[in-house]
C-alpha positions, -999 to +999 in steps of 0.1 A: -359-544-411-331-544-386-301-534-407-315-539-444-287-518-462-259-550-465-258-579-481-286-602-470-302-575-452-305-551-480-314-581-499-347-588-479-355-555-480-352-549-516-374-581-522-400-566-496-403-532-513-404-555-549-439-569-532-453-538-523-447-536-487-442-513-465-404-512-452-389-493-425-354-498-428-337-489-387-297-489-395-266-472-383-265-448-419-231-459-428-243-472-461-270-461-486-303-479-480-325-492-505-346-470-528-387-472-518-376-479-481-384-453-446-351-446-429-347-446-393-309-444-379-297-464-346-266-478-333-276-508-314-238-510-299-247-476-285-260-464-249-299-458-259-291-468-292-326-475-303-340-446-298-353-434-326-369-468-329-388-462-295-399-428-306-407-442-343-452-448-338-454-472-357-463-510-357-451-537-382-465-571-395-428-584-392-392-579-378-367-589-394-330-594-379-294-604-391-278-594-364-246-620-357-229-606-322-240-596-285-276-615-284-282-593-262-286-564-288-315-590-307-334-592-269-333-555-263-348-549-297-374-574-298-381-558-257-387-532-275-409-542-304-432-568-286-463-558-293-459-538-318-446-567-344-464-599-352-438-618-361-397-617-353-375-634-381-341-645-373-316-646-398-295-673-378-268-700-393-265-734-392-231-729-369-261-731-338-257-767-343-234-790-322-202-799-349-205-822-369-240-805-384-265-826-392-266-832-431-285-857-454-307-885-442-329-864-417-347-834-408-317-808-400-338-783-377-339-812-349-299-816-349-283-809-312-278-776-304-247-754-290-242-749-257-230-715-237-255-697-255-280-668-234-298-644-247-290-619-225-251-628-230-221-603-245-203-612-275-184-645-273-185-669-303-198-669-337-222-701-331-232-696-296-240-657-306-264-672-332-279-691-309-281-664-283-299-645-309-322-672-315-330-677-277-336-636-278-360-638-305-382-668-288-383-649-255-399-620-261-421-636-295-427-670-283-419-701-304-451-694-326-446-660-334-403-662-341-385-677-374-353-686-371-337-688-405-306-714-401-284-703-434-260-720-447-236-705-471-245-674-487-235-659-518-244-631-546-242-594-553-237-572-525-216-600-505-197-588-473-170-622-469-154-620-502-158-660-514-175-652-546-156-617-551-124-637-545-130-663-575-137-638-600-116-613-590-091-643-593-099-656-624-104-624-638-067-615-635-060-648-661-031-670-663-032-703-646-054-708-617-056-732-587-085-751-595-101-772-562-104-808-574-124-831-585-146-808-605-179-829-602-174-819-561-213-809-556-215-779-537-248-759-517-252-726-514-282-699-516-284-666-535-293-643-509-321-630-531-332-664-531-334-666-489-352-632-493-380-644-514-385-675-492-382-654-456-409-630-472-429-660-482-428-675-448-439-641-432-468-644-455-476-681-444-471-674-413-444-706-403-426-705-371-398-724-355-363-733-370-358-738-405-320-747-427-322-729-458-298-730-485-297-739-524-308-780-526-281-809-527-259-807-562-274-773-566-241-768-576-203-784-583-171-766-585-164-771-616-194-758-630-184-724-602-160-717-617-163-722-651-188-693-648-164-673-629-147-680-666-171-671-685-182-639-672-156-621-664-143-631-701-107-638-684-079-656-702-077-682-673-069-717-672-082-739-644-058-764-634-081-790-615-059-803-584-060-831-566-075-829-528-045-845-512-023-827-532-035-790-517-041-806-483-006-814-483+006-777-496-013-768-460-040-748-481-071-739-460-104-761-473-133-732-473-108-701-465-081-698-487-102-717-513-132-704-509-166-728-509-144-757-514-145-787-491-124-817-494-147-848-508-154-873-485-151-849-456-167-841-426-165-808-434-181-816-470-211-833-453-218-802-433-210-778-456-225-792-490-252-820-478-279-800-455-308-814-459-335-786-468-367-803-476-387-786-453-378-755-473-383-769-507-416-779-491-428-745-474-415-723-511-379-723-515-372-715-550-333-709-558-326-697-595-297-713-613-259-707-605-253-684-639-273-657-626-262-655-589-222-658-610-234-631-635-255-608-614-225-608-586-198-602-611-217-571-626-224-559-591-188-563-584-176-541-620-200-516-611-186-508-576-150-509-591-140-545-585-135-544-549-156-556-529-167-540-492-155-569-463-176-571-428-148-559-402-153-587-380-144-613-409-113-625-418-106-623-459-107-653-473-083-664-505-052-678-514-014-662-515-007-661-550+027-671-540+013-703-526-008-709-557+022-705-581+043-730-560+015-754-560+007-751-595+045-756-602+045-788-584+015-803-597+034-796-630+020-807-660-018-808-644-048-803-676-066-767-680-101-772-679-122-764-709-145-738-701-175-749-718-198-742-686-214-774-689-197-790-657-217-805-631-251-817-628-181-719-430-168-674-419-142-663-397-113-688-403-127-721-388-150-742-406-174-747-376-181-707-383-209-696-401-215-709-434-242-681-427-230-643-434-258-620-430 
């Protein structure tokens, strides 16, 4: 595991120690790894950074990577590791496709790809790094011996951008709250624990190539997001459902200053919250249902002290509450929602950023 102590990272390796394998977890030491893992420590930023790695005798079944900047960091490592690793997984995003992403009504992993992209390149962009790092991966591992994971958005305990943290630390401070209308709005997204247990089961089946992987159509709406968010954190908060037009107008960010939400009837919506993933429903994608990912991040997220860590190279997402009071004010008399739970069936600051945030 190639990082393994953050977010998605440490969530793979968690799920691989769960199973009984072996793990070597190769990370800079600047947070705690998981318990049952082998620790090497490496800055792949740094001149002869992967040292240890070199020196390390062992050989592995599988690599897995998250890494989202230089691509050339993801070809020096799997330079390194040819030959001694079956199999090189690539926790990518579906930002490597060509805006708008392909969504319902085909198979995603065939969409038109970003161009600039070179696996030997420097950082530049958030997509055409991804994509870099996919190009790494298939040079040294060939197509049939690389997975490249295409992610779309990513949520649960241990999470690095802050969208879930934002809502319930939100809605945990009470009073009225700026609620993302309509509430039916269906919205995707995958519990990293979730992408782990489907990357581990790939490993195990052996699948190659490119694959989008996030929670099914309508896994999800808003309303039913954060009416959990409500329920959890046992908040006295009312959620004033606003209209889309309405916040567009205020200027309000779709997917940054609200996080997860898309206006309906978007482009942005269609890419965001209608991937098609039934090749991963097909190969063993199993996502458990919104309440625990809610639950299980909120009790993360009291444990650590309510604050939650943020990746330096993101930007935190959320809203001005100053911005959310004048809005509330002018939608004036707008209805709280009753929070009955039974609602309901991409990073940086751009939405063509990655829904993915390993």
């Amino acid at each position: 595991m190639l990082g393994g102590t953050e977010f998605v990272g440490r969530a793979v390796a968690e799920a691989a120690v769960a199973r009984g394998w072996e793990v070597t977890v190769f990370h800079r030491g600047r947070n705690r790894p998981p318990c049952g893992v082998r620790s090497l420590h490496g800055d792949r930023t740094a001149p002869d950074g992967l040292a240890a790695l070199a020196a390390d005798p062992g050989g592995w079944d599988a690599v897995v990577d998250t890494w989202s900047a230089a691509p050339r960091a993801v070809l020096a490592a799997a330079r390194l590791l040819r030959g001694r690793a079956a199999r090189y997984v690539y926790v990518s995003s579906r930002s490597v496709y060509r805006w708008p992403w392909p969504s319902l009504g085909g198979d995603g992993s065939a969409g038109a790809l970003v161009e600039g992209a070179f696996a030997d390149a420097g950082q530049t962009e958030y997509a055409q790094d991804k994509r870099g790092g996919e190009l790494a991966a298939v040079e040294d591992f060939g197509e049939e011996g690389s997975l490249l994971v295409r992610a779309g958005l990513i949520l649960g305990p241990h999470e690095n951008v802050g969208r879930l943290p934002w809502w319930l630390t939100r809605i945990a401070r009470g009073g009225p709250v700026l609620a993302p209308g309509p509430r039916e709005l269906p919205v995707q997204f995958i519990d990293a624990r979730d992408l782990a247990g489907w990357l581990l089961g790939a490993v195990e089946r052996g699948l190659s190539g490119p694959y989008d992987l996030i929670g099914p159509p309508g896994h999800s709406t808003m309303g039913e997001l954060l009416d959990l968010c409500v329920r959890v954190t046992g908040a006295d908060a009312e959620l004033r459902w606003t209209a889309p037009e309405a916040i567009l107008a205020a200027g309000i960010e779709p997917w940054t200053q609200l996080p997860v939400w898309t206006p309906p009837d978007s482009e942005l919506h269609d890419c965001a919250h209608r991937t098609d993933v039934s090749r991963a429903l097909a190969t063993g994608l199993v996502c458990r249902p919104p309440a625990r990912t809610v639950a299980d991040t909120w009790r993360w997220l009291t444990q650590i002290g309510g604050a939650a860590p943020l990746r330096p190279d993101r930007t935190a997402p959320g809203l001005d509450p100053r911005v959310e009071a004048k809005v509330l004010a002018e939608a004036g008399g707008a209805r709280p929602s009753a929070v009955d739970g039974a609602a309901g069936g991409v990073p940086g600051t751009t939405p063509q950023e990655a829904a993915s945030d390993d």
